[in-house]
C-alpha positions as MATLAB code, in Angstrom:
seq = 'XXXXXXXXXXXXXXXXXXXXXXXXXXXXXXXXXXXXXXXXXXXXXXXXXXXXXXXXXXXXXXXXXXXXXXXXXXXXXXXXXXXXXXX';
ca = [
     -31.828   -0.762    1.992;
     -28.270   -0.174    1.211;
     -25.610   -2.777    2.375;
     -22.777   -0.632    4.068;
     -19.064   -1.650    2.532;
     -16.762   -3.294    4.821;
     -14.103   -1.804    3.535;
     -13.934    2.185    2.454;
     -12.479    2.454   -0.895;
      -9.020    4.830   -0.933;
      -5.934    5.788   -2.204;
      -2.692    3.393   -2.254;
      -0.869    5.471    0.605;
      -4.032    5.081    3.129;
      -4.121    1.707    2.058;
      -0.844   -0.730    2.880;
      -0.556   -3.540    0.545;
       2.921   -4.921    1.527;
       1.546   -8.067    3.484;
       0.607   -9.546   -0.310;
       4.450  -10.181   -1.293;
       5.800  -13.706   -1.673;
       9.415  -12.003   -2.697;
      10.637   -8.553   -1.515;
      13.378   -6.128   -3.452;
      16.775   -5.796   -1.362;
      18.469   -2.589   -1.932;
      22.607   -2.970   -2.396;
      23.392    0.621   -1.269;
      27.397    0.078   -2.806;
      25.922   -0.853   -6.269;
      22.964    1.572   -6.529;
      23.660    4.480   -8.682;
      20.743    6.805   -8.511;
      19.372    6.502  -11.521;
      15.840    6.390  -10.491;
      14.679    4.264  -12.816;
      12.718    2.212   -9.837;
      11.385    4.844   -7.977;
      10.136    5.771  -12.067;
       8.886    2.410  -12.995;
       7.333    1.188   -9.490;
       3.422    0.741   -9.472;
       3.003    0.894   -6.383;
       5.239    4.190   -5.795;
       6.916    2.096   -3.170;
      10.138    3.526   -4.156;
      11.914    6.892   -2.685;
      15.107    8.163   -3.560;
      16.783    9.206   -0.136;
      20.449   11.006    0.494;
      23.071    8.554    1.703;
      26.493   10.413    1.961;
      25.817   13.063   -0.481;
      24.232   10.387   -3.322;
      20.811    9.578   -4.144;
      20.269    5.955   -3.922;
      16.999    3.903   -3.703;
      14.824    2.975   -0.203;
      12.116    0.715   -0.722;
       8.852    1.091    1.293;
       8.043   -2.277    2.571;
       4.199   -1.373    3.514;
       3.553   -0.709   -0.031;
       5.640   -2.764   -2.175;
       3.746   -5.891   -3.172;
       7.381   -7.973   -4.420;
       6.225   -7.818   -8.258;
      10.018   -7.375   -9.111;
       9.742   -4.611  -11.992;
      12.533   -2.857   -9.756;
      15.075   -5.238   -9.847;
      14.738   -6.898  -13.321;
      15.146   -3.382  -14.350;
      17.867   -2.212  -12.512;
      20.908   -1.314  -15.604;
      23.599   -1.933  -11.973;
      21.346   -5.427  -10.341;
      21.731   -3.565   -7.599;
      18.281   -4.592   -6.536;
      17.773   -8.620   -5.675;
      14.488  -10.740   -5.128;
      14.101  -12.436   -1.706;
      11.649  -14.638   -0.261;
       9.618  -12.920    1.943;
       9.723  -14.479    5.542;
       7.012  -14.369    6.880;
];
């Protein structure tokens, strides 16, 4: 007899992962340039670039991003900081 899985395997976006940070990416709106380098280099394609007053700038996805920092330690502006996820 087959044991039944608990848990149904899926994709990332059916599945949220965000609970799992320690740290979580802040977003400074004045410094971000829209260079989409994040939304590029995220694993988790927790990134989207959204329209704020006619520029593209970055909007993190909280249910998906798991804090591993690739975003902001690759920022060229450090417009994106690291911080401890209260929880």
């Amino acid at each position: 007899m087959k044991k039944k899985l608990a848990v149904k395997p899926n994709t990332s976006l059916k599945n949220k992962t965000g609970s799992w940070r320690t740290y979580r990416p802040v977003v400074n709106i004045d410094k971000c340039i829209g260079c989409e380098l994040c939304f590029k280099l995220c694993p988790d394609q927790a990134i989207d670039m959204v329209e704020i007053s006619g520029k593209k700038k970055s909007q993190i996805n909280y249910d998906y991003c798991k804090g591993c920092g690739l975003c902001a330690a690759e920022c060229p502006v450090q417009a994106i900081g690291m911080k401890l996820e209260k929880k």
